[in-house]
C-alpha positions as CSV (number, residue, x, y, z in Angstrom):
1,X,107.0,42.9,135.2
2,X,107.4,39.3,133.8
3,X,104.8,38.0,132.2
4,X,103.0,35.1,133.8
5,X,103.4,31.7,131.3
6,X,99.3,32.3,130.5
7,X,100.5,35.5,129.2
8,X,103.8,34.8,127.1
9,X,104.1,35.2,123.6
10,X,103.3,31.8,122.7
11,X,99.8,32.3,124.0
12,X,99.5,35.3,121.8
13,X,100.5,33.1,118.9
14,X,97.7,30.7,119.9
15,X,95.1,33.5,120.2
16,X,96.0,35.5,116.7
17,X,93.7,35.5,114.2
18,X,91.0,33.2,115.5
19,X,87.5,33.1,116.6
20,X,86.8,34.0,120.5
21,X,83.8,31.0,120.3
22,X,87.3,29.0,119.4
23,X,89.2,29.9,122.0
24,X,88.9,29.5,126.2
25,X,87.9,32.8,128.2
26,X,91.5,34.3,128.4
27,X,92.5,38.7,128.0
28,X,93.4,38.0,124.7
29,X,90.3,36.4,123.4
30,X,88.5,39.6,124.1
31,X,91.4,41.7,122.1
32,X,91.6,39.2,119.6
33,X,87.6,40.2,118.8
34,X,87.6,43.7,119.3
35,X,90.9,43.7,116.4
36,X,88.9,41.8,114.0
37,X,86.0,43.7,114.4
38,X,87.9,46.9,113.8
39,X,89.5,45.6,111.0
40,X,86.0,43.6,109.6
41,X,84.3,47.3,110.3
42,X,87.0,49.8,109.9
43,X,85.7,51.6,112.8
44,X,86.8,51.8,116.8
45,X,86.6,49.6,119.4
46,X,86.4,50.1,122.6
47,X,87.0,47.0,125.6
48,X,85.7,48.3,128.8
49,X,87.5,46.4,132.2
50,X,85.4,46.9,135.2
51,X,85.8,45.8,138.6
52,X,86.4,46.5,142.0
53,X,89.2,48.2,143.4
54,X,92.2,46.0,143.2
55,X,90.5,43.4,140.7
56,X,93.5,43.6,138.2
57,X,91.8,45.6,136.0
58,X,95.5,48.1,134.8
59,X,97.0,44.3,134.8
60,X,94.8,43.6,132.2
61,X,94.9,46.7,130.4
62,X,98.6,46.4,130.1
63,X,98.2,42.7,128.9
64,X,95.7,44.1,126.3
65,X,97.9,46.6,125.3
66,X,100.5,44.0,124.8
67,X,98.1,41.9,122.7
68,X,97.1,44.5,120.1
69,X,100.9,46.1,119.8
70,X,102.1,42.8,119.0
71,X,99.3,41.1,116.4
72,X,99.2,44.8,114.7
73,X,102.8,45.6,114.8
74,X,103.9,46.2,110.9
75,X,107.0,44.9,109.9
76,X,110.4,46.6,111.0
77,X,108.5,47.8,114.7
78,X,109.4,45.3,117.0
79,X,107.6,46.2,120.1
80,X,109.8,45.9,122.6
81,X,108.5,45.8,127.1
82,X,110.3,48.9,127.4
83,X,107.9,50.7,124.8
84,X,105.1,49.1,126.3
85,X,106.5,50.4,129.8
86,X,106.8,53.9,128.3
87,X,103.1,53.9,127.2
88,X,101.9,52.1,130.3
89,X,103.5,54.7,131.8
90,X,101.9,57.8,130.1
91,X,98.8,56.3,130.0
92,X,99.1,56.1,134.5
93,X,100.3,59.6,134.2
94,X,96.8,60.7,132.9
95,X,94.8,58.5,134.2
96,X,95.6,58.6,137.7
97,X,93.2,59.9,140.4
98,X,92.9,59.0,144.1
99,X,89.8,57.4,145.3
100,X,88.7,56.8,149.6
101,X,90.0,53.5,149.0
102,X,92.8,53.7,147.1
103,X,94.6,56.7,146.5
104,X,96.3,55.2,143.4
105,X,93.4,54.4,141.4
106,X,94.0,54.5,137.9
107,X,91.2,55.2,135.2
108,X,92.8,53.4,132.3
């Protein structure tokens, strides 16, 4: 999967460390606040995607998942698409259950 230009690293530069009332509605405005509140609170977040079936919602968990590896990666970890792919991947694994309307329905 290549990521779409609104979704490159240079829109997650643009998005680090600032304010979601700064920024336009975008995947990683939302990640962006849920970070900074976990680190202002030092307690879990939790960004709920809902939507109907076929709404892009695993898209968007994959681009969240993106967001948050790479503003909290420490230095030495390069996250890298394959280890994103890898934990895409187990996340499916487990996640996974078939619905009337689509029997690949994920729950992540």
């Amino acid at each position: 999967l290549r990521p779409l230009s609104l979704y490159s690293d240079r829109v997650i530069e643009m998005f680090k460390g600032c304010r979601r009332e700064d920024m336009p509605p975008h995947i990683f405005a939302a990640g962006q606040q849920a970070y900074h509140k976990m680190l202002q609170s030092n307690t879990d977040q939790s960004l709920v995607l809902m939507g109907i079936s076929g709404s892009g919602k695993t898209f968007n968990a994959r681009y969240l998942l993106r967001y948050l590896a790479t503003v909290g990666q420490v230095e030495g970890g390069p996250v890298t698409y394959s280890k994103l792919d890898a934990v895409q991947l187990l996340l499916h694994t487990f996640t996974s259950a078939a619905t009337f309307l689509n029997p690949q329905a994920t729950r992540c």
